[in-house]
C-alpha positions as CSV (number, residue, x, y, z in Angstrom):
1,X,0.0,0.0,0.0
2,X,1.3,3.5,-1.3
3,X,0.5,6.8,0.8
4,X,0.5,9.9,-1.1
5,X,-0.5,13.7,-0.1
6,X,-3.3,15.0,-1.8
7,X,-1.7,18.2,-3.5
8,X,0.9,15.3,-4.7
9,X,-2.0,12.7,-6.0
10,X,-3.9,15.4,-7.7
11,X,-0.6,16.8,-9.6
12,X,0.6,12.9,-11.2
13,X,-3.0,11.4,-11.0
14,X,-2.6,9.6,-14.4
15,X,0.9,8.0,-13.0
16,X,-1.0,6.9,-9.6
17,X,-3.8,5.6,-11.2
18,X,-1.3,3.8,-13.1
19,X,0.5,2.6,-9.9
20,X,-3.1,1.6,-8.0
21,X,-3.2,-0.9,-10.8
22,X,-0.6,-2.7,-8.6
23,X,-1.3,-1.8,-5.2
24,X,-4.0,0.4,-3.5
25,X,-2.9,4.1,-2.9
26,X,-4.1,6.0,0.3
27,X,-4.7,9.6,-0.6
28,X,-3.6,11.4,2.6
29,X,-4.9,15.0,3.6
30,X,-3.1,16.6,6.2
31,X,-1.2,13.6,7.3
32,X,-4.2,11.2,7.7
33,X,-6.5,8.8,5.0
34,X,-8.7,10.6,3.2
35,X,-9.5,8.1,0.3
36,X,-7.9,5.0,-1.3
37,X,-7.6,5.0,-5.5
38,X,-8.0,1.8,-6.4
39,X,-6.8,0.3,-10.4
40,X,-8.3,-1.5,-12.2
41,X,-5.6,-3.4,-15.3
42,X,-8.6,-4.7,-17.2
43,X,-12.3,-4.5,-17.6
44,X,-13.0,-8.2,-16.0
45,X,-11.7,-6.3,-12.4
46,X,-13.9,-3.1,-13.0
47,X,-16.7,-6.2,-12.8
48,X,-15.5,-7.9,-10.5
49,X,-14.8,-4.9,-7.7
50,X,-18.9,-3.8,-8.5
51,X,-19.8,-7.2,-7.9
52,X,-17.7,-7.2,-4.7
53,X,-19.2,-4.0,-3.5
54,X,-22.5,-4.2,-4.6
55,X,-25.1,-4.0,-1.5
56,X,-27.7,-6.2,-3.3
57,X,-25.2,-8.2,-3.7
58,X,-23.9,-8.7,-0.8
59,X,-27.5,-9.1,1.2
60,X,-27.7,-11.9,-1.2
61,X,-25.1,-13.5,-0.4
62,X,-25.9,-13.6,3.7
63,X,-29.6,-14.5,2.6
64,X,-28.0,-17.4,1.2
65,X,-25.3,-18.1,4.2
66,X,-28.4,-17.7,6.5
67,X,-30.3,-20.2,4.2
68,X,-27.5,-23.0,4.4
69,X,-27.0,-22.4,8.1
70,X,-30.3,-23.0,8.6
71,X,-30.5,-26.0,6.6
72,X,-32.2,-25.2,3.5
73,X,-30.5,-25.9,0.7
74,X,-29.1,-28.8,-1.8
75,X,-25.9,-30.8,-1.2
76,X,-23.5,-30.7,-4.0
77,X,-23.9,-34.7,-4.4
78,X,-27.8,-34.0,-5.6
79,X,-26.4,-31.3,-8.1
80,X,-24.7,-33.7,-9.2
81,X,-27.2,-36.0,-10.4
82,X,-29.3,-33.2,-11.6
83,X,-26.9,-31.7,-14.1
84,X,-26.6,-32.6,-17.7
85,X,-23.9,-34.7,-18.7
86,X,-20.8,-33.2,-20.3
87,X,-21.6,-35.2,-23.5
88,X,-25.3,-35.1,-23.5
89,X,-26.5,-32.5,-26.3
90,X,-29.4,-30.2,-25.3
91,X,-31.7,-30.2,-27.7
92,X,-33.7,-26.6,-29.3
93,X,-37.4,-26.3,-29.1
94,X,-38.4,-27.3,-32.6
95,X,-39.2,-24.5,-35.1
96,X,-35.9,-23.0,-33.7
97,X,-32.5,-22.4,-35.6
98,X,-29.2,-21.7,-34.3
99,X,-28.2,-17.9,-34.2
100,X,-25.0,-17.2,-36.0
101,X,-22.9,-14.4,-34.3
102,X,-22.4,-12.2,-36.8
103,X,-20.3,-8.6,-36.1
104,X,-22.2,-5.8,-36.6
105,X,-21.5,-3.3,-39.1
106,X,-19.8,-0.5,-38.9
107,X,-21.9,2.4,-38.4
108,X,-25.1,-0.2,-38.0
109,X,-27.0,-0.7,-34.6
């Protein structure tokens, strides 16, 4: 963890939000924490810290905690024989097609 002084952080921003990429950096105003800057080096951590913080989230998760604790839930064994097979193939609705993934183009919506 980096400490910086605010009048510092806000003069190289772009090199400490380069450097939180790395490690969190404490943004310190008059000698004590003010805020952390927190990097992100790709999009798939932008998700994953907004998943991580998100209060919805989060109450679902202890709803669920709660849930096992009391004894609700499904053992992993019963999953087990629930879920398709690796090999089985699942089977479209009939009168259905496969989409093809096509790129849109340019300038299209």
């Amino acid at each position: 963890m980096k400490k910086v002084a605010l009048s510092e952080a806000k003069d190289q921003l772009s090199k400490y939000l380069h450097d939180a990429e790395k490690e969190e950096v404490v943004i310190m105003r008059h000698g004590k924490p003010a805020g952390v800057l927190i990097g992100f080096a790709t999009e798939d951590d932008w998700f994953d810290y907004r998943v991580e913080t998100d209060p919805r989230f989060l109450a679902r998760i202890s709803t669920a905690r709660e849930s096992l604790r009391a004894g609700l839930g499904i053992p992993l064994e019963a999953l087990d024989d629930q879920a398709p097979r690796a090999n089985t193939r699942l089977q479209r609705p009939a009168g259905t097609r496969a989409s093809k993934s096509r790129k849109p183009r340019h300038g299209s919506r």
